[in-house]
py3Dmol code that shows the C-alpha trace and the ligand (Angstrom):
import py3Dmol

protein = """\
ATOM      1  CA  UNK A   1       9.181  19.874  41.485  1.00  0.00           C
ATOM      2  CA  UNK A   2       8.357  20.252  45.374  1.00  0.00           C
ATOM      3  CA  UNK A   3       7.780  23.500  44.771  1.00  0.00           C
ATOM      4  CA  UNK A   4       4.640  23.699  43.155  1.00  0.00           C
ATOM      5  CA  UNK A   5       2.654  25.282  45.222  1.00  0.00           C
ATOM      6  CA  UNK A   6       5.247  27.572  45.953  1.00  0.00           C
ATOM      7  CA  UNK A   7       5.256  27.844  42.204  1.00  0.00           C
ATOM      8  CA  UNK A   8       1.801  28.611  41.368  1.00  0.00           C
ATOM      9  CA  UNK A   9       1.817  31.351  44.425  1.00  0.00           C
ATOM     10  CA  UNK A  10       4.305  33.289  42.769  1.00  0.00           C
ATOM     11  CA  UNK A  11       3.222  32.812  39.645  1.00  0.00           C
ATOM     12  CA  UNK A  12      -0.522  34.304  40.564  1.00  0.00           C
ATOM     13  CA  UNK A  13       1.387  37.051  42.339  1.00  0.00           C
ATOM     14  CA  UNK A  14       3.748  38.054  39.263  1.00  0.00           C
ATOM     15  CA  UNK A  15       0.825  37.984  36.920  1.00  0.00           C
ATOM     16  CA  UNK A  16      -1.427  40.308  38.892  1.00  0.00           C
ATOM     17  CA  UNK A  17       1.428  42.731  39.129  1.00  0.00           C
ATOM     18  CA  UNK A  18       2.195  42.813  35.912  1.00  0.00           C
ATOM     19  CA  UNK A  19      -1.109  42.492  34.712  1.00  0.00           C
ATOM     20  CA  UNK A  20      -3.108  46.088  34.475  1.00  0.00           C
ATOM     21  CA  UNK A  21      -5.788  45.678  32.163  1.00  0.00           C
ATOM     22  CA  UNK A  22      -7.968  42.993  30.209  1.00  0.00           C
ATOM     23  CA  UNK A  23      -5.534  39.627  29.137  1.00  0.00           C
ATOM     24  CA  UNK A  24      -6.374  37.543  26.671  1.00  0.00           C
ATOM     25  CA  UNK A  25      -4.995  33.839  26.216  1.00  0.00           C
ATOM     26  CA  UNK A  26      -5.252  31.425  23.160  1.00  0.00           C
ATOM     27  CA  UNK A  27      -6.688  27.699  24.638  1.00  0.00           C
ATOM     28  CA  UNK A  28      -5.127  25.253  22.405  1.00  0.00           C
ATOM     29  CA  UNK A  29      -6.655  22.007  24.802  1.00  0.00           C
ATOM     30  CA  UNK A  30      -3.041  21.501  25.633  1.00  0.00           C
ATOM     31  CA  UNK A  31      -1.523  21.831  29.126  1.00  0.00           C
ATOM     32  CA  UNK A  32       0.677  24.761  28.013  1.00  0.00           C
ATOM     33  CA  UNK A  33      -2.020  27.384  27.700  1.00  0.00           C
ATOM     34  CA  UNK A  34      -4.609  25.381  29.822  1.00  0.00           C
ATOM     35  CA  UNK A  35      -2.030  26.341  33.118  1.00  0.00           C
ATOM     36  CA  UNK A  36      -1.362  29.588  32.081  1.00  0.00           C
ATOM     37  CA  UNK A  37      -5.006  30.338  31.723  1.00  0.00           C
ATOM     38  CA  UNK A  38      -5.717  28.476  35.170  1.00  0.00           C
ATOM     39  CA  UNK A  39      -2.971  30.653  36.812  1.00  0.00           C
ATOM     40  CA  UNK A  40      -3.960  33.849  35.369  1.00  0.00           C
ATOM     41  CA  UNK A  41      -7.619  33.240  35.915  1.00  0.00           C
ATOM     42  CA  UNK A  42      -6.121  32.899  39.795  1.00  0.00           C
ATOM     43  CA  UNK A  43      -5.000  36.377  39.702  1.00  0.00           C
ATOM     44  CA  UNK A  44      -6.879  38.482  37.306  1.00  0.00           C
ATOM     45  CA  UNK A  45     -10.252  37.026  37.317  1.00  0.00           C
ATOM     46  CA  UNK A  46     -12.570  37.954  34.946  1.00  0.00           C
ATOM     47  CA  UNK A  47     -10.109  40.360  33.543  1.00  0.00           C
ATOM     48  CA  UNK A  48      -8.562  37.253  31.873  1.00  0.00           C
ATOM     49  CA  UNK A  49     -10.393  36.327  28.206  1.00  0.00           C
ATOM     50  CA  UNK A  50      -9.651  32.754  27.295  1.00  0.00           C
ATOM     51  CA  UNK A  51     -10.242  31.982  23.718  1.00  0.00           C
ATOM     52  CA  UNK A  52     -10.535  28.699  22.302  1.00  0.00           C
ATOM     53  CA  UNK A  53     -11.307  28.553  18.418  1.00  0.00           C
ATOM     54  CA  UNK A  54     -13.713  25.587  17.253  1.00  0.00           C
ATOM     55  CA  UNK A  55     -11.729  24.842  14.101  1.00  0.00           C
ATOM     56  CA  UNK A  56     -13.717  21.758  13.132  1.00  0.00           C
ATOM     57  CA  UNK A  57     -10.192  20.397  13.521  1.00  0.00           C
ATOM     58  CA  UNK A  58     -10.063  18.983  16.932  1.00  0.00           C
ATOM     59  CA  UNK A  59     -10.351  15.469  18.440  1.00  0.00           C
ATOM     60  CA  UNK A  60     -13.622  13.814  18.824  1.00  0.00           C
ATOM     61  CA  UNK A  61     -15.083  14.866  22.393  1.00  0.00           C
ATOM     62  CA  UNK A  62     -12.554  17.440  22.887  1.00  0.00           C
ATOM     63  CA  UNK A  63     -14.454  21.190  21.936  1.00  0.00           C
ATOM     64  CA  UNK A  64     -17.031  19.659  24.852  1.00  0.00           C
ATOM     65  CA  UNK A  65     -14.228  18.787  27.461  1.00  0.00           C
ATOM     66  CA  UNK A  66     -12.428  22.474  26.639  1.00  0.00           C
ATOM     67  CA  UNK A  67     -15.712  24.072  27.453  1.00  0.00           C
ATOM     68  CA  UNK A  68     -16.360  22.059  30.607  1.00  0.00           C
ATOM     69  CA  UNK A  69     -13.170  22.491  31.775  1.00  0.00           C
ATOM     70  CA  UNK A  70     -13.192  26.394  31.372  1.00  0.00           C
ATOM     71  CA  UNK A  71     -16.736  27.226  32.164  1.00  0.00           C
ATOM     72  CA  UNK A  72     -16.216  28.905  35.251  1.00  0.00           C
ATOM     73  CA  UNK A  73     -14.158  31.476  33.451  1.00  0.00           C
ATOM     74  CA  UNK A  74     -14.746  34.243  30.630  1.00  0.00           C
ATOM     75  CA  UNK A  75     -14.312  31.832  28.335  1.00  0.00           C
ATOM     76  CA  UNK A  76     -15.002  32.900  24.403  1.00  0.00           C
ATOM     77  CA  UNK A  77     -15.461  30.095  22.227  1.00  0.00           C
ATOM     78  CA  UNK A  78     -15.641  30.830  18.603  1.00  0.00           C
ATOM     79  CA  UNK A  79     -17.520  28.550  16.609  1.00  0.00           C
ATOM     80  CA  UNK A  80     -15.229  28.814  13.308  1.00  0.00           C
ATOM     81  CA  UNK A  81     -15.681  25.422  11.914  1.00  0.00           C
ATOM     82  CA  UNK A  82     -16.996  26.714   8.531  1.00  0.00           C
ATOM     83  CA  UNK A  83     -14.263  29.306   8.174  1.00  0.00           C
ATOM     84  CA  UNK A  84     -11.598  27.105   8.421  1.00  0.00           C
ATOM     85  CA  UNK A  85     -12.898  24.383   6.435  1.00  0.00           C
ATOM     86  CA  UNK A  86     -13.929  26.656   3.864  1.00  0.00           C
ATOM     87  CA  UNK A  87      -9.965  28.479   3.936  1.00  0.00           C
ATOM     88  CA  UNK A  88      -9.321  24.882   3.609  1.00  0.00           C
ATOM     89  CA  UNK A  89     -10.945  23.933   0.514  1.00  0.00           C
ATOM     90  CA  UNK A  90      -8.544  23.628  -2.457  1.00  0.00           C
ATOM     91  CA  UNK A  91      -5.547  23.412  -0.614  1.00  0.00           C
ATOM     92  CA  UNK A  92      -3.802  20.559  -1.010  1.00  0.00           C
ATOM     93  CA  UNK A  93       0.021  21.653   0.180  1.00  0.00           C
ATOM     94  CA  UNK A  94       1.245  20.630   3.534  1.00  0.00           C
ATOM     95  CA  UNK A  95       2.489  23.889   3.975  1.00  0.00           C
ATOM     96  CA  UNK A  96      -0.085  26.218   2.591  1.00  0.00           C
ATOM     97  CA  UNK A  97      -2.449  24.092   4.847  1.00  0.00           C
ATOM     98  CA  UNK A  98      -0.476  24.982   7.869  1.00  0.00           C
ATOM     99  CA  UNK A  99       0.129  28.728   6.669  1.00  0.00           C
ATOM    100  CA  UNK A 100      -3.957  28.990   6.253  1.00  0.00           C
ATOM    101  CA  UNK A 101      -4.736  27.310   9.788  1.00  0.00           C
ATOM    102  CA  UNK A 102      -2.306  29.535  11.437  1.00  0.00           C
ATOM    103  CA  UNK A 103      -3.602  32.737   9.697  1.00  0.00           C
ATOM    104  CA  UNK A 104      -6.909  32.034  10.102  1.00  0.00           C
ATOM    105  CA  UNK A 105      -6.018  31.768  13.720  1.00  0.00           C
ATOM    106  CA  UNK A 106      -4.050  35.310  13.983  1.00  0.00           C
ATOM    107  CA  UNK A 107      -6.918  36.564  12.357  1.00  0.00           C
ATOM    108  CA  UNK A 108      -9.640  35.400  14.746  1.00  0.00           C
ATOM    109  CA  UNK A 109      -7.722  36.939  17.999  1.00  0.00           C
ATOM    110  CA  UNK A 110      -6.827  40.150  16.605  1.00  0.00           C
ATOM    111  CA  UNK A 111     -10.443  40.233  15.827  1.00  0.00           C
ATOM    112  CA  UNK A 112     -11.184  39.610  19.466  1.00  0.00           C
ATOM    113  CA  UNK A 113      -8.165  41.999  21.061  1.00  0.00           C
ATOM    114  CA  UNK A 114      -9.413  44.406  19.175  1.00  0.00           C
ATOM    115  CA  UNK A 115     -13.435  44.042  19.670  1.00  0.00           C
ATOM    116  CA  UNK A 116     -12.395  43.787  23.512  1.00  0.00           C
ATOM    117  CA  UNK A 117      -9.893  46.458  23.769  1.00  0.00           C
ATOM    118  CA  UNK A 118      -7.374  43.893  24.967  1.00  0.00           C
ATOM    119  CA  UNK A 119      -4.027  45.187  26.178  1.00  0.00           C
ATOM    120  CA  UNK A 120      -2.293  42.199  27.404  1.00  0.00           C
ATOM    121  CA  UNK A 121      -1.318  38.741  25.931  1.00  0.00           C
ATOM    122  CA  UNK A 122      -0.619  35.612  28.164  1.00  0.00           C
ATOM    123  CA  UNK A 123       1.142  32.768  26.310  1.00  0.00           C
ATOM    124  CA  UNK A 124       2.518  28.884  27.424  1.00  0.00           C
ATOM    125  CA  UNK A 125       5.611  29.388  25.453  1.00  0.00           C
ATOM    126  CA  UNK A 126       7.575  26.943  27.337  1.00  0.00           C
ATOM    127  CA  UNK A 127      11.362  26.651  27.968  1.00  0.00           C
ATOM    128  CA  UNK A 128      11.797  24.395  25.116  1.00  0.00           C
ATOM    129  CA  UNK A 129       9.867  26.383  22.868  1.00  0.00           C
ATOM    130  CA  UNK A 130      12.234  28.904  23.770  1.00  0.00           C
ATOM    131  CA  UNK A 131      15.039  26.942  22.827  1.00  0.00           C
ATOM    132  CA  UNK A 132      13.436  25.768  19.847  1.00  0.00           C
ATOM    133  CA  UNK A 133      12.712  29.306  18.425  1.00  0.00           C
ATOM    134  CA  UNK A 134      15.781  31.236  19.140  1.00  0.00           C
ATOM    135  CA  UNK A 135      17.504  28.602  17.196  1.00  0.00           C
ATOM    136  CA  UNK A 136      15.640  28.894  14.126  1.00  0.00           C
ATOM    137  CA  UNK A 137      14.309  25.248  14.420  1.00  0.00           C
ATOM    138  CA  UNK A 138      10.249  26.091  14.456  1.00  0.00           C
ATOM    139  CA  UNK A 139       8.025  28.012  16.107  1.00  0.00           C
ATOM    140  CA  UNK A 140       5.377  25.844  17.565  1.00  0.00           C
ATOM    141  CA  UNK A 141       2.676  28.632  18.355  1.00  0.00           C
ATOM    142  CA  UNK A 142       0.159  29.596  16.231  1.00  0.00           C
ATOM    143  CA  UNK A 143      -0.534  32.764  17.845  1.00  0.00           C
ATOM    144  CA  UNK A 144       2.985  33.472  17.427  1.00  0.00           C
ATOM    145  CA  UNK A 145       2.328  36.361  14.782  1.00  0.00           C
ATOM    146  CA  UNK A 146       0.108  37.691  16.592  1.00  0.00           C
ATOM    147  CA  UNK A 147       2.306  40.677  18.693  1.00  0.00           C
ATOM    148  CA  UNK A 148       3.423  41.610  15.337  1.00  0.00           C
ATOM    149  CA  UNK A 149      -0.180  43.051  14.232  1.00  0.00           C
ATOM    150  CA  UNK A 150      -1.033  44.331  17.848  1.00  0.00           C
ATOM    151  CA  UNK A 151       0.811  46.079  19.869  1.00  0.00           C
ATOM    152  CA  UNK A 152       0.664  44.718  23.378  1.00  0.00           C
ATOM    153  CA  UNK A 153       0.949  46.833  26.366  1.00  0.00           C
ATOM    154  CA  UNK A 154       3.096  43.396  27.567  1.00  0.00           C
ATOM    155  CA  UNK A 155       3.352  39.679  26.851  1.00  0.00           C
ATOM    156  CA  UNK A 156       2.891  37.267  29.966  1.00  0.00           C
ATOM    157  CA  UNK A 157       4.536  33.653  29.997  1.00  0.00           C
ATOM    158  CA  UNK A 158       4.385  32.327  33.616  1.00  0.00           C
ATOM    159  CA  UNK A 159       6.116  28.988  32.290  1.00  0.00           C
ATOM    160  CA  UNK A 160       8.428  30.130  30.259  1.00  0.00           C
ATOM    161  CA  UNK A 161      11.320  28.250  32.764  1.00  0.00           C
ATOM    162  CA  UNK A 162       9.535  25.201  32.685  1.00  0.00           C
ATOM    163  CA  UNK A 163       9.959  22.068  30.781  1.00  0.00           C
ATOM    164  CA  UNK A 164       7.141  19.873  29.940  1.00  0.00           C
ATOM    165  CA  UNK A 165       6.762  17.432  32.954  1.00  0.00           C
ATOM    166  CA  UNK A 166       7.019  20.364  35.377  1.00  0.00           C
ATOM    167  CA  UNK A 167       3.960  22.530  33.294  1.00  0.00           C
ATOM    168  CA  UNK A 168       1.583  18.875  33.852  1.00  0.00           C
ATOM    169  CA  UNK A 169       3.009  18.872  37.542  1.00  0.00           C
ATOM    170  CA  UNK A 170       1.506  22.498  38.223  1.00  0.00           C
ATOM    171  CA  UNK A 171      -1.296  21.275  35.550  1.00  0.00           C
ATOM    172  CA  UNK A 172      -2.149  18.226  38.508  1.00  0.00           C
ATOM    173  CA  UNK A 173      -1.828  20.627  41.259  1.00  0.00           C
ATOM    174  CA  UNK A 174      -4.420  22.956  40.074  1.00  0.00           C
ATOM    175  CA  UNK A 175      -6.591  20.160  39.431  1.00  0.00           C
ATOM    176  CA  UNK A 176      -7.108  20.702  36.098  1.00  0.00           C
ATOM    177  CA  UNK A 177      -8.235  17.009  34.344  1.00  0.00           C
ATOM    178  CA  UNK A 178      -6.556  14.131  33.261  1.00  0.00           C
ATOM    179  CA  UNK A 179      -7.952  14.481  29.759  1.00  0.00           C
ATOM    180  CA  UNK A 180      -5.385  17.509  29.973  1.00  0.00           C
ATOM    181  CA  UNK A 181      -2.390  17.405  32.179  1.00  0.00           C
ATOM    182  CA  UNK A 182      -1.724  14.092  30.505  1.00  0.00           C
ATOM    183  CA  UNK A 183      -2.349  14.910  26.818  1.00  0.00           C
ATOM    184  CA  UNK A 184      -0.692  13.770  23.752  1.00  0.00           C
ATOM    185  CA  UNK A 185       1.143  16.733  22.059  1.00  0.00           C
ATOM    186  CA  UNK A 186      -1.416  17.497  19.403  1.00  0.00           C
ATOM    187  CA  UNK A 187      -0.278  19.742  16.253  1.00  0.00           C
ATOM    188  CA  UNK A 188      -1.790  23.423  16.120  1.00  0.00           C
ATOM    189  CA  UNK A 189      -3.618  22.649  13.064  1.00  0.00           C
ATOM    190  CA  UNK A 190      -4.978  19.477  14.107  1.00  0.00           C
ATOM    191  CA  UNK A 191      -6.504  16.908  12.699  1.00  0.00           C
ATOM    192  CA  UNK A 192      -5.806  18.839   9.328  1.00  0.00           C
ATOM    193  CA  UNK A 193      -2.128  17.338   9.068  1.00  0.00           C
ATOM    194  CA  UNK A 194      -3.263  14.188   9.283  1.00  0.00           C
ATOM    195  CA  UNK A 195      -5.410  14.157   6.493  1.00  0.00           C
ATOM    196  CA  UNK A 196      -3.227  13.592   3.194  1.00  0.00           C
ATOM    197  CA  UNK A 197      -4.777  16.285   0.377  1.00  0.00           C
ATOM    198  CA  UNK A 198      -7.574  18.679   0.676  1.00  0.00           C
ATOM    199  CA  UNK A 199      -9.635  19.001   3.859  1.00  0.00           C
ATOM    200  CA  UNK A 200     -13.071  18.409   3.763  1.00  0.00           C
ATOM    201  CA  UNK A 201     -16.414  17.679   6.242  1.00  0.00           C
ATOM    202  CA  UNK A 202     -16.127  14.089   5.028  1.00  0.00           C
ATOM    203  CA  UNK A 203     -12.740  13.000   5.572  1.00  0.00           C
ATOM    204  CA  UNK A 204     -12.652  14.972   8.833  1.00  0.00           C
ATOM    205  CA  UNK A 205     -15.195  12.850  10.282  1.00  0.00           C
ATOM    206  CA  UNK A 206     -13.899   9.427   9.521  1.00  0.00           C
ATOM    207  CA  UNK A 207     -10.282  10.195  10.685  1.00  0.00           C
ATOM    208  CA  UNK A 208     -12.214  11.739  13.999  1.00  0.00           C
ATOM    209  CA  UNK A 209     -13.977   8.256  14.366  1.00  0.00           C
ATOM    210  CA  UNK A 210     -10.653   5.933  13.540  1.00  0.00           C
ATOM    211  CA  UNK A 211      -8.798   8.359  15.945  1.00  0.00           C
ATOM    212  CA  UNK A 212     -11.229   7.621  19.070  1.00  0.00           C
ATOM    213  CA  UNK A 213     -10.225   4.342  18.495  1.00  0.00           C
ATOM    214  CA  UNK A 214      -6.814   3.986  18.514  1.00  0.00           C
ATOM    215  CA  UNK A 215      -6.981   6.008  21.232  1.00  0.00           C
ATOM    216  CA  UNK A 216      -9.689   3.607  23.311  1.00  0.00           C
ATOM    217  CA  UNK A 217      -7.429   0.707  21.818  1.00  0.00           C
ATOM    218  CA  UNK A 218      -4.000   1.879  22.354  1.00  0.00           C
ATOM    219  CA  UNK A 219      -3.119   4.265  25.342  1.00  0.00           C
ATOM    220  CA  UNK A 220      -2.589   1.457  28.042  1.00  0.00           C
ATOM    221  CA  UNK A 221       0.597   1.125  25.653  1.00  0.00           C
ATOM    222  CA  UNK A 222       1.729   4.476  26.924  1.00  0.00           C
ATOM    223  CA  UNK A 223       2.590   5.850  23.344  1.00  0.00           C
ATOM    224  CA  UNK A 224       4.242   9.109  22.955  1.00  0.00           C
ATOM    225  CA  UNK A 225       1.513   9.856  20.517  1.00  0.00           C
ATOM    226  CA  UNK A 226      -0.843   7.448  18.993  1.00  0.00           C
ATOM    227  CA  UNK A 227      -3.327   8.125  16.600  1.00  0.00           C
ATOM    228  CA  UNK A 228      -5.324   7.653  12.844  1.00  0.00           C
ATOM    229  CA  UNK A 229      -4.523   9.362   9.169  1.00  0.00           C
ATOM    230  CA  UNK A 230      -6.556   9.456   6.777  1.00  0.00           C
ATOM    231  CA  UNK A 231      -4.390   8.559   3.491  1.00  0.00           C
ATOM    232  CA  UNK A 232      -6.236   7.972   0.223  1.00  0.00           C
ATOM    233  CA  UNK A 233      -8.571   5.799  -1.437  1.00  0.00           C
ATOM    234  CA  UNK A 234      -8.764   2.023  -1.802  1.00  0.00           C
ATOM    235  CA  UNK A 235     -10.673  -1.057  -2.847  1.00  0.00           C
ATOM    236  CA  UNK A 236     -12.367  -3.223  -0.023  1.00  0.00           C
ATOM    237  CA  UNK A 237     -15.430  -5.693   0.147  1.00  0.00           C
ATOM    238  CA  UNK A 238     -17.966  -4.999   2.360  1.00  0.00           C
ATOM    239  CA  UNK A 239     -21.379  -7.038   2.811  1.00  0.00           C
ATOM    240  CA  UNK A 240     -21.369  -8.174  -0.831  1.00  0.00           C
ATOM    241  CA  UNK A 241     -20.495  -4.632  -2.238  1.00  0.00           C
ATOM    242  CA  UNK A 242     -17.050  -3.827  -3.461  1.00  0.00           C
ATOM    243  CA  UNK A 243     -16.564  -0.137  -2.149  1.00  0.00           C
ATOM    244  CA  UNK A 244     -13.804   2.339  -2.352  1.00  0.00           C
ATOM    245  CA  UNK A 245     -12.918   3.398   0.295  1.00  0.00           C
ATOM    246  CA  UNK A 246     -10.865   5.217   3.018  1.00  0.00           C
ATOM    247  CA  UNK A 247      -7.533   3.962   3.823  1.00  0.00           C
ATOM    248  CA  UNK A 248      -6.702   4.752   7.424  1.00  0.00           C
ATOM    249  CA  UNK A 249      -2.889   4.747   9.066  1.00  0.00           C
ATOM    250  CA  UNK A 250      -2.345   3.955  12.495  1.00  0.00           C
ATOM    251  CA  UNK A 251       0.752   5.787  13.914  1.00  0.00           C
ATOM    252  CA  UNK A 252       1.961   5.242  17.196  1.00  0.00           C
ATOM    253  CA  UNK A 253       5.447   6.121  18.249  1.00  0.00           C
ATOM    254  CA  UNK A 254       7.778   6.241  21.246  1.00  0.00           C
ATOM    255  CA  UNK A 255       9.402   9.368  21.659  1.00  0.00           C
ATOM    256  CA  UNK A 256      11.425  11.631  23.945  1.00  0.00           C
ATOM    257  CA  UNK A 257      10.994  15.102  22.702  1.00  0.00           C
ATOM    258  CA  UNK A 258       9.159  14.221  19.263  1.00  0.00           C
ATOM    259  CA  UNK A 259      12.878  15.665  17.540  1.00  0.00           C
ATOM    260  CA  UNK A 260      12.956  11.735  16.609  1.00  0.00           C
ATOM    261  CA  UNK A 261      10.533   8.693  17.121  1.00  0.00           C
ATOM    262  CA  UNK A 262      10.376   5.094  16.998  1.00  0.00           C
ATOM    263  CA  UNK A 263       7.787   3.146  15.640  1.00  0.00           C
ATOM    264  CA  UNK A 264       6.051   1.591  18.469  1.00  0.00           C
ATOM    265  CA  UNK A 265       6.057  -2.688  18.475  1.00  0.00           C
ATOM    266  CA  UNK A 266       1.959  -2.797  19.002  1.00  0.00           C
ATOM    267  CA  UNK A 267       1.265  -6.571  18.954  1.00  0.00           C
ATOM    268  CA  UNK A 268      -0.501  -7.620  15.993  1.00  0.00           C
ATOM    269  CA  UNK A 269      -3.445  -9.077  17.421  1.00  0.00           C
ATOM    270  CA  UNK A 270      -4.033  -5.656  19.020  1.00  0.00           C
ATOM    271  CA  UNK A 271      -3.484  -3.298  15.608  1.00  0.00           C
ATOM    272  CA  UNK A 272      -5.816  -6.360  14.117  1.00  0.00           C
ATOM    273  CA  UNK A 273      -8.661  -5.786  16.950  1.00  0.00           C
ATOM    274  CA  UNK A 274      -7.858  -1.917  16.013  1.00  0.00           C
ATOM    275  CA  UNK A 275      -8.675  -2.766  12.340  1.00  0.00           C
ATOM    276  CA  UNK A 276     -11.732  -4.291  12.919  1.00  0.00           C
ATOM    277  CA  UNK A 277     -13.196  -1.830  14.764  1.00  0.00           C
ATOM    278  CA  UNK A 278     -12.302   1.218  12.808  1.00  0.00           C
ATOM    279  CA  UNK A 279     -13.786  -1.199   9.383  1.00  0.00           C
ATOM    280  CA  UNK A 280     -16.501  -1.820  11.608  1.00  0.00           C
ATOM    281  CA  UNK A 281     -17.799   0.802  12.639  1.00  0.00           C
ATOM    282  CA  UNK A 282     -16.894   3.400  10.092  1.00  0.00           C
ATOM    283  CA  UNK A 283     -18.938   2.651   6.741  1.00  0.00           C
ATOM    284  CA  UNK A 284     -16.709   4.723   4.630  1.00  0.00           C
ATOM    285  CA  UNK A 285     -13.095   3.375   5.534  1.00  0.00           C
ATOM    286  CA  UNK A 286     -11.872   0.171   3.790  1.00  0.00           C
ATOM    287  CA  UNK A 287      -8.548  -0.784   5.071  1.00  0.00           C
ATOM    288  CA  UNK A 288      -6.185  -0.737   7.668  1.00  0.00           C
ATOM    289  CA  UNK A 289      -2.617   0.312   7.733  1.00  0.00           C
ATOM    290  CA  UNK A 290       0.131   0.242  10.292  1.00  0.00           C
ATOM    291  CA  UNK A 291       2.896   2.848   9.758  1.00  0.00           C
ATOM    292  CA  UNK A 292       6.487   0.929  10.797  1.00  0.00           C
ATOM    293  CA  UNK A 293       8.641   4.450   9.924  1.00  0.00           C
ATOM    294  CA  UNK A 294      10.916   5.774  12.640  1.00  0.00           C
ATOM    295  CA  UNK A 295      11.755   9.425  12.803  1.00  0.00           C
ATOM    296  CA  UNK A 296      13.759  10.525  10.816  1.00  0.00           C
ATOM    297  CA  UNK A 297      13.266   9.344   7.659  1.00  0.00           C
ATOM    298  CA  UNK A 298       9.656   9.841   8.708  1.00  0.00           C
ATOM    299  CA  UNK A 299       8.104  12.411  10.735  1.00  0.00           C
ATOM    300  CA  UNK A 300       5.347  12.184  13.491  1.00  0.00           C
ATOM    301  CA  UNK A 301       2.437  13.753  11.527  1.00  0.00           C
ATOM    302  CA  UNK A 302       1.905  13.304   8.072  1.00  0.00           C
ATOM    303  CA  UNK A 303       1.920  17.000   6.392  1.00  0.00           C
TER     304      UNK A 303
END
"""
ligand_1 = """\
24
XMP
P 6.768 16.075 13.295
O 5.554 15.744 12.502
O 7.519 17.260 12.741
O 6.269 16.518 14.717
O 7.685 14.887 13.502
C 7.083 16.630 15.868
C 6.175 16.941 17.040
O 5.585 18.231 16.894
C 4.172 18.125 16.800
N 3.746 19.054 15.758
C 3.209 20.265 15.986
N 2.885 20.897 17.127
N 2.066 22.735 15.865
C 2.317 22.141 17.052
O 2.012 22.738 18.084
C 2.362 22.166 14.687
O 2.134 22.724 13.612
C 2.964 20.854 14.751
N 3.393 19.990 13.803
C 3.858 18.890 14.449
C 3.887 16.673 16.462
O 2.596 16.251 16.889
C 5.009 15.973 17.180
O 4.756 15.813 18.550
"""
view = py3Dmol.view(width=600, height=400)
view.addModel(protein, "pdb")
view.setStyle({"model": 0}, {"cartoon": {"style": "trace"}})
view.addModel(ligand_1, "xyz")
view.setStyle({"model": 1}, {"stick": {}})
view.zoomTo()
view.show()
């Protein structure tokens, strides 16, 4: 786009007409609402609420980096780690997992549109998304049922026209970091989809460890998306103790749009190195796995 600072100054300039009142926008850490924050926080100021929920299921680093990045604005960051993992406990279907992140979500920022009086929602639906939804394939946004138990005065999308590559475009332009214009897609319920069976403190933090290093290991491979599951338990030898352990998938795949994948030819020395590390340095995980499916018959994340 050589328009994008023509963009963003029209953007700015249609959100602070249309905006009359306090905003609030959902940070995910992705580039969608990250932009749409930046530009709104451009035109509305401190009129604009960012909210970024602390799940407990986010990336290792990443609650920090959201907070840096967003600390010159109203940002509300609500620590829910114990809610959700506690929602979480028990539930062992992929989709009641999803349906309990994504309420627990809708819950949180009614609770804040309504403690703040909040009239107006900003969202990074994208033109994809758009696509996506009218055609019954998924809705990708958790806050998506959230209109239905407020009643906005309006709902903002300033990229609503734009496909992926041009949102990280504006995303470069307003200098937002690289930690964020180039991020992986990253499901809404995080970390919690790739953990096969119930959620819990433990298993959170191992597949949080193994995921910081495929990532260290891997990204110079320019994956689509790479990163660690956390499948089941399994015998390994460690020291001169036989322990059972964690058995950790590495997924990395090459993908378009994510509607199909291929599994990504990582040389074998390097899932190896990746291997030892994550056996290394994580006491409770005892083997290794490298996930060969394509998409279909597989899919990206694992519930
Ligand atoms: P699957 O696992 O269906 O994923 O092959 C396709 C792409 O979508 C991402 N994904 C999600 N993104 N909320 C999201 O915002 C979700 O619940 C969700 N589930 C999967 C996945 O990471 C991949 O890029």
């Amino acid at each position: 786009m050589v328009e994008v600072e023509k963009f963003i100054e029209k953007s700015v300039s249609e959100i602070d007409e249309e905006i009359d009142g306090d905003a609030m926008i959902a940070l995910s850490g992705g580039v969608d609402s990250s932009v749409c924050a930046e530009l709104a926080y451009r035109a509305i100021g401190d009129k604009l609420y960012p909210v970024f929920v602390d799940t407990g299921l986010m990336r290792k680093g990443e609650v920090a980096q959201i907070k840096e990045t967003f600390s010159h604005m109203n940002l509300r960051v609500v620590e829910a780690r114990d809610r959700f993992v506690g929602e979480l406990e028990g539930v062992v279907d992929p989709e009641e997992k999803r349906h309990v992140v994504g309420r627990e979500f809708i819950r949180i920022f009614e609770e804040v549109a309504r403690e703040f009086d909040i009239e107006y929602l900003i969202q990074g639906t994208i033109y994809p998304d758009k696509i996506e939804s009218e055609g019954g394939i998924k809705s990708h946004h958790n806050v998506g049922g959230l209109p239905e138990r407020i009643d906005f005065k309006s709902i903002v999308e300033p990229v609503e026209d734009l496909y992926k590559d041009e949102v990280r475009e504006v995303g470069r332009a307003l200098e937002l970091p690289e930690t964020i214009t180039e991020r992986m897609p990253f499901p809404g319920p995080g970390l919690g989809v790739r953990i096969i069976g119930e959620v819990n403190e433990e298993k959170l933090s191992v597949v949080r460890e193994a995921n910081a290093v495929v990532e260290e290991e891997i990204m110079d491979l320019e994956p689509w998306q790479a990163f660690a599951a956390l499948l089941s338990r399994g015998t390994g030898v460690k020291g001169d103790k036989r322990i059972h352990g964690w058995i950790i998938a590495i997924r990395a795949v090459e993908s378009r749009d994510g509607m199909t994948a291929r599994a990504m030819d990582v040389p074998m020395e390097r899932l190896k190195k990746i291997g030892q590390r994550i056996t290394r340095e994580i006491d409770e995980v005892s083997r290794v796995v490298y996930d060969v499916t394509d998409k279909p018959p597989g899919t990206i994340e694992y519930e």
